[in-house]
C-alpha positions in Angstrom: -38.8 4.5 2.1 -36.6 1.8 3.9 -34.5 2.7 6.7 -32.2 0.8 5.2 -31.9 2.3 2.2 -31.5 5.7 3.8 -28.4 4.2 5.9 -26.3 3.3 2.5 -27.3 6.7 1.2 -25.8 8.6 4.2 -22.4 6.1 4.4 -22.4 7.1 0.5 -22.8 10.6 1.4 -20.2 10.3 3.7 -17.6 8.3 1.7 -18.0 10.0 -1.3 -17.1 6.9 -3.2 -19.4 3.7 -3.9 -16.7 1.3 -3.8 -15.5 2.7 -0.3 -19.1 2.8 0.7 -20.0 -0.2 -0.6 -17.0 -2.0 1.0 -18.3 -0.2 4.6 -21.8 -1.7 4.1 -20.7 -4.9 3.3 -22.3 -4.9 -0.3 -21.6 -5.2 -3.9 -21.4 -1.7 -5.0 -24.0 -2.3 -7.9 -26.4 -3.0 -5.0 -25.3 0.7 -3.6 -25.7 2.4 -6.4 -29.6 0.6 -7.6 -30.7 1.4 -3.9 -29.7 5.0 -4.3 -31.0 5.0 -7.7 -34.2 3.9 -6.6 -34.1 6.8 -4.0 -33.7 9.3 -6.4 -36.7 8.4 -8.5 -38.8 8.1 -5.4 -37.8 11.9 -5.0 -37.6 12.9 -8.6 -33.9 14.4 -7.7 -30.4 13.9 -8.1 -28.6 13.4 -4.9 -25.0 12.8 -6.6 -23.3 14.2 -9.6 -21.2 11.4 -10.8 -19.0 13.0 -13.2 -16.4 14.1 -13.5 -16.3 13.5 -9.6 -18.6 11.9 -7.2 -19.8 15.5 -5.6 -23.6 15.8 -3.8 -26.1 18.0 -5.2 -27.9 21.0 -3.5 -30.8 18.0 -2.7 -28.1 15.5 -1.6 -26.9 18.3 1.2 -30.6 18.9 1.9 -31.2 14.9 2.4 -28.0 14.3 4.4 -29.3 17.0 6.9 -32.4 15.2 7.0 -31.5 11.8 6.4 -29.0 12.5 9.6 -32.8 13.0 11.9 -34.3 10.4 10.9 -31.7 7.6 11.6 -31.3 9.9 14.6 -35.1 9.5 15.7 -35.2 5.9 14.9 -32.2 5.2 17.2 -33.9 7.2 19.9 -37.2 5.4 19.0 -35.6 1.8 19.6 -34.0 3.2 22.6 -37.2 3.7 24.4 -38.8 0.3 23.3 -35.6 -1.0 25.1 -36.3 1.1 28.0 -39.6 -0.4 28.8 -38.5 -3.8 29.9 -35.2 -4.6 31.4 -34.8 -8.2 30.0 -35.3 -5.5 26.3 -31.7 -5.4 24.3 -29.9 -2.2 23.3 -27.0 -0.8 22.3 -25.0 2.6 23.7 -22.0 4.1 21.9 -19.5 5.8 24.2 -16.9 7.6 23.3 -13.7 8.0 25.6 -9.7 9.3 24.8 -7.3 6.3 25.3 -5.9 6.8 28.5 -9.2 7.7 30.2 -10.9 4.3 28.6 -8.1 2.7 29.8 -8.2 3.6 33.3 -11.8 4.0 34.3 -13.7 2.0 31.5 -12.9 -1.2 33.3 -14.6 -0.1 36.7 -17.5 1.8 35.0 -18.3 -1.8 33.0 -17.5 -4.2 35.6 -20.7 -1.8 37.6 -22.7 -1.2 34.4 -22.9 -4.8 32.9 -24.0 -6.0 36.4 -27.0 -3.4 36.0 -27.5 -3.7 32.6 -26.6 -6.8 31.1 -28.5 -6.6 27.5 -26.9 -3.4 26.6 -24.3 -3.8 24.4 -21.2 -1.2 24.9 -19.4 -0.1 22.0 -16.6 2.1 22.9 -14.8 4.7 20.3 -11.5 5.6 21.2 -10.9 9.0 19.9 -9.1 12.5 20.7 -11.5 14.9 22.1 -12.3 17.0 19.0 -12.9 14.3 17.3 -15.5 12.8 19.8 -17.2 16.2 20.1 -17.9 16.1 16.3 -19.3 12.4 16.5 -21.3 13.5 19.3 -22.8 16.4 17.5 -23.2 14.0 14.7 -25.3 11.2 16.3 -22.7 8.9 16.0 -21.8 8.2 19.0 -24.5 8.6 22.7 -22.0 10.2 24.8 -17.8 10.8 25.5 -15.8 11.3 28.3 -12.8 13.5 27.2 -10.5 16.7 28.3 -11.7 20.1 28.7 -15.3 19.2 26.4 -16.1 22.3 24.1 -19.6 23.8 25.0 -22.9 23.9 23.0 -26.2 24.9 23.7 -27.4 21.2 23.0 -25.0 19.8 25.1 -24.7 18.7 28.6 -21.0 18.3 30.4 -20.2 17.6 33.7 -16.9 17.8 35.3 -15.5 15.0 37.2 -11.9 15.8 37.8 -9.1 18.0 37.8 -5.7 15.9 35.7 -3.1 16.8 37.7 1.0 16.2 37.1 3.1 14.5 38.9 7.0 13.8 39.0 8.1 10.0 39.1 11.4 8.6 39.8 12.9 5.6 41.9 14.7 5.3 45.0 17.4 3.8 43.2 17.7 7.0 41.2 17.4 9.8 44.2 19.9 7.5 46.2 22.5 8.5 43.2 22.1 12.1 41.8 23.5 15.7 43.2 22.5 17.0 46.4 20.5 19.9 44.2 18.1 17.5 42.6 17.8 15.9 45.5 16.2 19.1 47.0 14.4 19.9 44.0 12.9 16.7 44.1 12.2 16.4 47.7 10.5 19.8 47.7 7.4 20.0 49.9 5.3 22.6 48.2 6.0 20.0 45.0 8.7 19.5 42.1 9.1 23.1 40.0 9.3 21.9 36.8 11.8 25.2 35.9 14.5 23.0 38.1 13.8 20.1 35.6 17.2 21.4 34.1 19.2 18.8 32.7 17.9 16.4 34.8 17.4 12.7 32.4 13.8 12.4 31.8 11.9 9.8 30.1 9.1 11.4 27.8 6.3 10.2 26.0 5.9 10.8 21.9 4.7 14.4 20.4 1.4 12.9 19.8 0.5 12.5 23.1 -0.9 15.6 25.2 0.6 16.0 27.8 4.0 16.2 25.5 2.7 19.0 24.0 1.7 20.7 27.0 5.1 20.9 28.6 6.7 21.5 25.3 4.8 24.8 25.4 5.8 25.1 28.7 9.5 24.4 28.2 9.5 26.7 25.4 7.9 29.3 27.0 10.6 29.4 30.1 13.6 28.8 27.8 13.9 25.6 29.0 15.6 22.7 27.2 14.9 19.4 28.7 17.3 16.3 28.4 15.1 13.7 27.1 17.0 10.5 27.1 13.8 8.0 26.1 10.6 8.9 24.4 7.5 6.3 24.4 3.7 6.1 23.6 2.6 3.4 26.2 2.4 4.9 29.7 2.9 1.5 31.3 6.8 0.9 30.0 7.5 5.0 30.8 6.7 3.9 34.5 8.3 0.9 34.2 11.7 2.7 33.1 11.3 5.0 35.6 11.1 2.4 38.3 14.5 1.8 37.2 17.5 4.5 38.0 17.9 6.1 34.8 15.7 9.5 35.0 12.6 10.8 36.2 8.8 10.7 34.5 6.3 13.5 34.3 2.8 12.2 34.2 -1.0 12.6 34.8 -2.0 11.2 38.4 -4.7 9.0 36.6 -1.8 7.3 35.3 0.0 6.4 39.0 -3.6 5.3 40.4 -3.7 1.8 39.0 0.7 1.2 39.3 0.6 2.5 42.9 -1.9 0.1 44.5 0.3 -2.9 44.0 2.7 -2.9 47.0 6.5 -3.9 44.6 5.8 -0.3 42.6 4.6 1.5 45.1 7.5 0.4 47.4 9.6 1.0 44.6 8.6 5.2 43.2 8.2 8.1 44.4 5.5 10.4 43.2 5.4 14.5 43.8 3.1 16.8 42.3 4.5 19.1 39.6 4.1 22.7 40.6 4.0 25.1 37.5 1.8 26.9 35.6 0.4 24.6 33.1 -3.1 25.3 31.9 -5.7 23.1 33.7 -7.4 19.9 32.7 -10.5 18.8 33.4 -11.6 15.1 32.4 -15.2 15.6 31.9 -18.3 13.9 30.5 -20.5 15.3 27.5 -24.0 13.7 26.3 -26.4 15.5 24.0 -29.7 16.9 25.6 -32.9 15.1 24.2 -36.4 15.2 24.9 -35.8 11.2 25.8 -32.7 9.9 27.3 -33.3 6.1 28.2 -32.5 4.9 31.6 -29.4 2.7 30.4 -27.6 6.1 29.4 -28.1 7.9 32.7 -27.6 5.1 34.2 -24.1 5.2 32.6 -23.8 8.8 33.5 -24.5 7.7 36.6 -22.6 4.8 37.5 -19.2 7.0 35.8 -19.9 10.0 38.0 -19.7 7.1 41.3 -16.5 5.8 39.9 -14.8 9.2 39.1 -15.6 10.0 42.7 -14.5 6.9 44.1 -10.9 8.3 42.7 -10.8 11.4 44.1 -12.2 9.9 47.6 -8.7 7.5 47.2 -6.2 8.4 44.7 -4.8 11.0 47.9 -4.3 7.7 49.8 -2.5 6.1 47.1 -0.2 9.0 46.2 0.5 9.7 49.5 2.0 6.6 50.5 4.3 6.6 47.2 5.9 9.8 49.0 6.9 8.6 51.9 
């Protein structure tokens, strides 16, 4: 019984269509569908129906479930073999949501490679849900997301708290009513019920932290004047560097635009006081009987840098309020 063949079974499984599996695999789809055949007289079962639709069979479901532990077991196999020797290659799939991979994966790497430079990193960049499902499907090693759900197989640990902040410019706070002014200036932090018709620039509904004030807006009666809307977090700061309105986003966000001395001369930064529910960026890995060292080793080296942050991102805010 080839692994092999066991792998274009499950993509098959998965697909639900030998042409889309077969164009996955990077094979002719009469290729897919021999192997398969060849795997069903092996068993003396049907794994697929094939008419009038491509639908699995109660022994298809029964060899997905099992098909799904043995690919698992190989992986974990050739995991350890790597683990024996440092000079051994490997590879280690790590999940991450965007923003989070796009602030911290470049410090975890530049540490990690230097420590393990034959493991290959293949990073998934996914919403949380959907990394929790690849996790409990084997597909991926481990994912650092927001507020992880719990399972008994499953390990999360809790690096940091996301909190929100209120940007604007000098420029701007130099120009609007003495009210805002105050508002803004507050020292216990910006109350976001004073947002009022104050111009702010917004990212998209997809993005979470829109939907979290929306339900916050909502919720107070509150109807915000929204005069740009934008995915990319690094063109929202940029507008609000200019005079034009004020931003609300996660401090993650400020860390990396604050340490260069023109924005951080340029914006101020206050924390948003409110009562939003909390968020928690957090790590979640599944708990096996083996965990090679170039995993926790990862764990490891993410926990350092995710500390690192909270020892300095105080500093860095701090001086954007002054």
């Amino acid at each position: 019984m080839p692994l092999r063949s066991l792998r274009y079974f499950l993509v098959a499984a998965e697909e639900m269509n030998f042409r889309k599996a077969a164009e996955r695999l990077y094979i002719t789809q009469q290729s897919l569908s021999s192997s398969i055949q060849k795997l069903e007289r092996q068993y003396g079962v049907a794994f697929f129906e094939r008419k009038p639709r491509l639908i699995l069979t109660p022994a298809g479901r029964s060899m997905v479930e099992y098909v799904r532990k043995v690919l698992h077991t190989e992986q974990q196999l050739v995991a350890a073999l790597a683990d024996t020797s440092r000079t051994s290659t490997g590879s280690l799939r790590v999940g991450v949501t965007g923003t989070r991979g796009a602030v911290f994966m470049p410090r975890i790497w530049d540490v990690y490679h230097r420590q393990f430079p034959n493991i290959v990193v293949t990073t998934v960049e996914a919403s949380t849900a959907e990394l929790d499902e690849l996790l409990r499907d084997g597909k991926i090693d481990l994912y650092i997301g927001v507020n992880v759900p719990r399972h008994s197989n499953m390990q999360v640990l809790t690096f940091m708290r996301d909190r929100i902040f209120c940007v604007f410019s000098r420029r701007f706070l130099a120009k609007v009513p003495p009210a805002w002014r105050e508002a803004l200036l507050d020292p216990h932090g910006f109350d976001l019920t004073k947002i009022d018709s104050m111009p702010l620039i917004t990212f998209t509904h997809s993005n979470g932290l829109r939907y979290t004030l929306e339900r916050f807006f909502e919720k107070q009666d509150i109807h915000p004047n929204i005069i740009f809307e934008t995915s990319r977090h690094d063109l929202a700061l940029n507008l609000c560097r200019q005079e034009h309105g004020i931003g609300l986003v996660y401090e993650m966000i400020l860390y990396d635009a604050l340490r260069r001395p023109d924005v951080a001369g340029e914006l101020y930064a206050v924390p948003v006081r409110a009562e939003l529910p909390q968020k928690n960026t957090e790590l979640a890995y599944r708990l096996e009987s083996f965990r090679p060292r170039y995993l926790q080793g990862f764990i490891q080296i993410a926990r350092a840098v995710f500390e690192e942050y909270s020892q300095t991102v105080g500093a860095v805010i701090r001086r954007a309020q002054k």
